[in-house]
Every structure is written in C-alpha cells, then in structure tokens.
C-alpha positions in Angstrom: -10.8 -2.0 -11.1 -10.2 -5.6 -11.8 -10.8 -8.3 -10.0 -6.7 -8.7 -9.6 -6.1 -5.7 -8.7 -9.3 -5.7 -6.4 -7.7 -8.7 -4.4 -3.9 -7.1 -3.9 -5.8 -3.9 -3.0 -7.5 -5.8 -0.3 -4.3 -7.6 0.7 -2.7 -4.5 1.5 -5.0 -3.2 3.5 -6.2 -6.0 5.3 -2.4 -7.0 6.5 -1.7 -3.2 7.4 -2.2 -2.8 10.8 -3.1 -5.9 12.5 -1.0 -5.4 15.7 -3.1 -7.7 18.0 -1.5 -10.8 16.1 1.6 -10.1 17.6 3.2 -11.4 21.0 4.3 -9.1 23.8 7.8 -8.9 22.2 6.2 -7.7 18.6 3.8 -5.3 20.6 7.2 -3.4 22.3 8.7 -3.0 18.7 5.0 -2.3 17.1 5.1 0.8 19.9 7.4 2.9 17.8 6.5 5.0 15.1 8.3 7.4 12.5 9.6 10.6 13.3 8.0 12.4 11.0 4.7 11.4 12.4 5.2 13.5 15.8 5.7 16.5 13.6 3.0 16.6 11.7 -0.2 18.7 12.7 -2.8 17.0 10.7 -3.8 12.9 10.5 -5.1 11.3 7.6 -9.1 10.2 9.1 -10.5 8.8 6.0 -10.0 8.4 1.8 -12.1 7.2 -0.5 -11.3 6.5 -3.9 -13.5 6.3 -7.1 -12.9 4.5 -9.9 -14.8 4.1 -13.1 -18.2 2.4 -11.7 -17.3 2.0 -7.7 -15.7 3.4 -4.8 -14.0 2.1 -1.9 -14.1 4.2 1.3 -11.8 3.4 4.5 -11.2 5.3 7.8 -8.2 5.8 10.2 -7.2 6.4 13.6 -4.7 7.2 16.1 -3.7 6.9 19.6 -2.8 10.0 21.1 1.2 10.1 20.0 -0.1 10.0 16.2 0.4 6.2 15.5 -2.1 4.7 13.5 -3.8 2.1 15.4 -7.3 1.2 13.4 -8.4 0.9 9.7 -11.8 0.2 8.3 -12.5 -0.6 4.8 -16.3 0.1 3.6 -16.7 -1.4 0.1 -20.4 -2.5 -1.2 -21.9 -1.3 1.7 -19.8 -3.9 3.8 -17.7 -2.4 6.9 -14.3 -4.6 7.2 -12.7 -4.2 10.4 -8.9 -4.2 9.6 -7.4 -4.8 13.1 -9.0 -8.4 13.1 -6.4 -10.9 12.6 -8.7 -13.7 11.1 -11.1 -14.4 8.3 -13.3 -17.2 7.3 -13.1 -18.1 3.6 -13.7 -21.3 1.6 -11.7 -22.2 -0.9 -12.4 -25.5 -3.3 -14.8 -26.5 -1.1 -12.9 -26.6 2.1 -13.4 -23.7 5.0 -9.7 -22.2 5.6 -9.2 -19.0 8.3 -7.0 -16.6 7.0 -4.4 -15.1 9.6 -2.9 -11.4 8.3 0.5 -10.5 10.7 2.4 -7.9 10.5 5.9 -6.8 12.6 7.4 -3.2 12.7 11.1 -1.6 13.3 11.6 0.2 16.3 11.0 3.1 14.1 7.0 2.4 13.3 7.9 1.4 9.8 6.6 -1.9 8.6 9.4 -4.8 8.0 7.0 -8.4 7.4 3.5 -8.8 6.7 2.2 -12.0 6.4 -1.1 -14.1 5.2 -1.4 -17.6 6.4 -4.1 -20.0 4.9 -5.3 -22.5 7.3 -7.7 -25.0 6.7 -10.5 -26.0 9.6 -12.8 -28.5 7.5 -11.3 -31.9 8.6 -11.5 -34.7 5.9 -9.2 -37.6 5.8 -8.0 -35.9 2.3 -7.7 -32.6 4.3 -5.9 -32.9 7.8 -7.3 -30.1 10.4 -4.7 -26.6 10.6 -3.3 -28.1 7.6 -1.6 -25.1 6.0 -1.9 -25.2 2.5 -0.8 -21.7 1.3 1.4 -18.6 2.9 2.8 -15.7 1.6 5.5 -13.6 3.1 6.4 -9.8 1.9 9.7 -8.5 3.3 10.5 -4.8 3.2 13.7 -3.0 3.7 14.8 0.4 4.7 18.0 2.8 3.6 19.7 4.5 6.2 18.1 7.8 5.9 14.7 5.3 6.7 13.4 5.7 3.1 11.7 2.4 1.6 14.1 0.7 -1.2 13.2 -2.9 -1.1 10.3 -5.2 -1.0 10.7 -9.3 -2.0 7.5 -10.8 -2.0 7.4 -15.1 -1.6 4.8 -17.3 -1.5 4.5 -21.0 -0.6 3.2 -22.2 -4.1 6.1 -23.0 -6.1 4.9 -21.6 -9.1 3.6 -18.6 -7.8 7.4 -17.0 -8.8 9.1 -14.6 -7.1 8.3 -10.4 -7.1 10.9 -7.9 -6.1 10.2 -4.2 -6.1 12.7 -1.2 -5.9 12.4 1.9 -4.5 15.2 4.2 -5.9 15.8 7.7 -4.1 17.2 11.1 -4.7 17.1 14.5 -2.3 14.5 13.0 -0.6 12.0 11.9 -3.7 11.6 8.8 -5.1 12.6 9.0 -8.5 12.1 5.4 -10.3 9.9 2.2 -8.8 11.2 -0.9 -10.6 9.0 -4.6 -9.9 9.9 -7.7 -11.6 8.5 -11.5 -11.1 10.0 -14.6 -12.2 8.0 -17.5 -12.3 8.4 -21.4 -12.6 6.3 -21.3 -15.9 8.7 -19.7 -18.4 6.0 -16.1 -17.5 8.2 -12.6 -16.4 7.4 -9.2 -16.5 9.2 -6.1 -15.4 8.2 -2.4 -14.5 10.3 0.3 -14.3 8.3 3.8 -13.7 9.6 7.4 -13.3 8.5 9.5 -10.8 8.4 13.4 -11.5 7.4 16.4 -9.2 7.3 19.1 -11.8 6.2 19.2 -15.4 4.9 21.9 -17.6 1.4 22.5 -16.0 3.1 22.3 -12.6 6.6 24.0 -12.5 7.1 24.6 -8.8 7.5 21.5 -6.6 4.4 20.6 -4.2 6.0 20.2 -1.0 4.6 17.3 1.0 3.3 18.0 4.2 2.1 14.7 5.1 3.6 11.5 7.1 2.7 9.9 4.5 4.5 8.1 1.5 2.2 8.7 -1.8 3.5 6.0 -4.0 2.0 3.0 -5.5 2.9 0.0 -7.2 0.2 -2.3 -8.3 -3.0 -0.2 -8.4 -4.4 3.1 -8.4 -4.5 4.0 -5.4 -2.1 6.8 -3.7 -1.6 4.8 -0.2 -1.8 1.7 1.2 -0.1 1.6 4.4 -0.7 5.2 5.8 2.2 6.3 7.3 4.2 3.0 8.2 6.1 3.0 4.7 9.1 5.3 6.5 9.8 8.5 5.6 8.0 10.1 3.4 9.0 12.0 0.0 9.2 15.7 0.5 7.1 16.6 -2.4 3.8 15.1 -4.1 4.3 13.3 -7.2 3.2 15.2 -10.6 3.9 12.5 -13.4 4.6 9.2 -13.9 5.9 7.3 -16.6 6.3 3.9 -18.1 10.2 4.0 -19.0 9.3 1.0 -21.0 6.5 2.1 -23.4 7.1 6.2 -22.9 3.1 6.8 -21.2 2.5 9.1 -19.1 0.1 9.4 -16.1 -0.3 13.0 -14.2 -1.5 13.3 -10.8 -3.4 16.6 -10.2 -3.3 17.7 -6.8 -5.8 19.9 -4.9 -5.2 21.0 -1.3 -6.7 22.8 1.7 -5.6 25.8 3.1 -2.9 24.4 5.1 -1.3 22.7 1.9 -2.9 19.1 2.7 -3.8 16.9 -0.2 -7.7 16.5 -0.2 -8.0 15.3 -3.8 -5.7 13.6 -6.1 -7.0 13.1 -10.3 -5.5 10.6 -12.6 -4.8 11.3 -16.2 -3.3 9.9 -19.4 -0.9 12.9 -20.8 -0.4 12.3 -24.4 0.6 14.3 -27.2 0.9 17.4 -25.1 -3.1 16.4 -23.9 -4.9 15.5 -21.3 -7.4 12.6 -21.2 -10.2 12.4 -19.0 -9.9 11.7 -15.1 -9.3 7.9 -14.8 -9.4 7.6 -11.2 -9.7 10.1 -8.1 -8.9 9.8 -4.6 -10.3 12.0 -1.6 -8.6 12.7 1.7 -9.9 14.1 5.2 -7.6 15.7 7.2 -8.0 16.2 11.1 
C-alpha cells in the first residue's frame, strides 16, 4: 500500500476504540452498543490483511455483552496497543503527543473521533501544549441506524474539506460518494457502486456478521469493527468506479456457519478476471 493510504489506515484504527479518553459522562454513552451485536453468535478475534509485499495483522476483544472493548495492530513486527489514548511523535523537529478521542450514541455506534497534536518541546518559538494541528471526523446516522454521512475537518486551512455519503436501499448500501474541496484550486470526487450479485455470484451472500463491510479510502474490508451501525444484510460482490466504468470483485469464502474467513480482490475486465490484488483473513470465535 502507499504510504498515504498507510497513514489513513492507521488513523482509523488508532482512533477506533479509545474509550479511556473519555469522562464519566462519555463512558455512560460509550456503554451502549448496537443491536445487532447481541444477536450475533460469533465475534470477529482477529484479521489480517495482505497486500502486495506486506501484511498488517490486528486482534479484537469483547467484554462479555459483545461490545468491542480492545484492538491491537501488529505491523513490522511492532504490537500497537489501540486503547492508549496518547503517542509520542516528532514532527519538524519538535516532540508533539498525539491524543486519539472518540464518543459514541447511546446505540454503540461511533458519532466523533478526534486526533489532537500537541506539542511538549518548549522553545520560545514553540509555546509548551501549544496545539498546532486537530482534526475532527463527524458521522451521522439514518433512522433505521444505517451510516449516511461522514464530514471530515481539519485545523489547517488548506487541508480542504472531505464529505462522504453513504446511500442505502433494503438494507444494502448501494453507492459511496466522497468529495474534498480544498483552498488550493485541488477537488476530487468518488462515487462507487456497490453490487451483491453479478454473473459469477447470482444468489445474494447474506451477511451474518455485526459488522459493516464497506470501505472508503483503502483496501481493507473494516475499520471500525462493529461500531459503524447496522450492518448491510448481504456481503458486497462488486464495486465500481461510476466515473471511469472499473470494476473490482470481492470473492467471498466462508466457514460452515456462513462467516466470512477470507475476502479476494480483483480487477473484472472485459468479462476477466485479474489476479488477486489484495486479501483479507478473518477469525471468528
């Protein structure tokens, strides 16, 4: 992967579950958890995903109502503990901590996460705690609990602004649409279309997880686990670029209670397949 997509993977995970940031009030709303979780008879323990020369490994668990509580990430041999709320970094030469807060509905589903860059080298250029960069990702909810909307701000003015859409139909997502607008004349915009049957898979793959299997800026099938809301009722088969017509497949392989434990990329073109691009492994408990 590349180093920018690296980073936002990180970012994701990092910020997911980092409950011990919060004050008594945020711990009473972090308590609740989707309904779907208490239904569901297996838990997602570990994935690890392989791209074209590395693979990044990272482990879950749950109290004992099913809520997620820990993630670890294991990449290059290194063991990140997720549920810390703090890392050291330097940046330009100055030492900064980085704090990573996140706040839930009543419902478990995740509403802010947050990543606050404070600086703890004291210069008289540099004033200690000064806060030189946040960034802020806000995410809404429909009222069937489904994710729809995510506006993403940052404290550098140039830095733009990203907005992604979620866009639902009996119970799938069928389109994911980001755009950013920045201060230097630069914009993009995605607009992808989620299918659940095509002509190698013509019967629906009913989803029998708590967990939402859609991504937006990388490979990889999850970020949050199950605090995205409710999930889709089926596994996604094919998506495509509305803009430039590509195709990506998803081929699904599952245990012998119908849980996903392997997930395989592929460009579809021309009525062919290309080789796997990236896979994904799940462990179910």
């Amino acid at each position: 992967m590349g180093k920018n997509i690296f980073i936002w993977g990180m970012f994701c995970v990092l910020s997911a579950v980092l409950f011990s940031s919060c004050n008594k009030e945020d711990e009473e709303i972090d308590n609740g958890y989707t309904e779907s979780v208490t239904k569901k008879q297996k838990h997602l323990v570990s994935t690890t995903f392989y791209s074209t020369d590395e693979s990044t490994n990272t482990t879950y668990t749950y109290d004992s109502t099913g809520k997620l509580m820990k993630m670890f990430l294991y990449d290059d041999g290194k063991e990140i503990d997720c549920f810390n709320v703090s890392d050291t970094v330097t940046i330009g030469g100055h030492e900064q901590v980085i704090f990573y807060k996140t706040k839930f509905n009543s419902d478990g589903s995740i509403v802010i996460d947050s990543t606050i860059y404070k600086h703890i080298t004291t210069s008289k250029y540099v004033p200690d705690n000064t806060i030189p960069y946040s960034s802020t990702r806000i995410f809404n909810y429909d009222e069937n609990g489904h994710l729809v909307y995510c506006e993403f701000n940052d404290s550098d003015k140039e830095g733009g602004k990203h907005t992604y859409e979620w866009i639902w139909e009996d119970g799938n997502i069928t389109n994911f649409k980001s755009s950013l607008i920045e201060l230097v004349n630069y914009s993009y915009e995605i607009n992808w279309q989620y299918k659940y049957t095509n002509d190698e898979m013509t019967t629906p793959i009913v989803n029998k997880t708590d967990i939402l299997f859609s991504c937006y800026c990388n490979d990889h099938m999850i970020d949050y686990c199950n605090r995205y809301g409710i999930p889709c009722k089926n596994l996604p088969v094919s998506i495509i670029n509305v803009k430039n017509g590509t195709e990506k497949r998803i081929k699904w392989s599952l245990d012998s209670d119908g849980y996903p434990i392997k997930a395989e990329r592929y460009y579809f073109t021309d009525g062919k397949p290309s080789k796997i691009i990236s896979t994904q492994e799940f462990i179910w408990e």
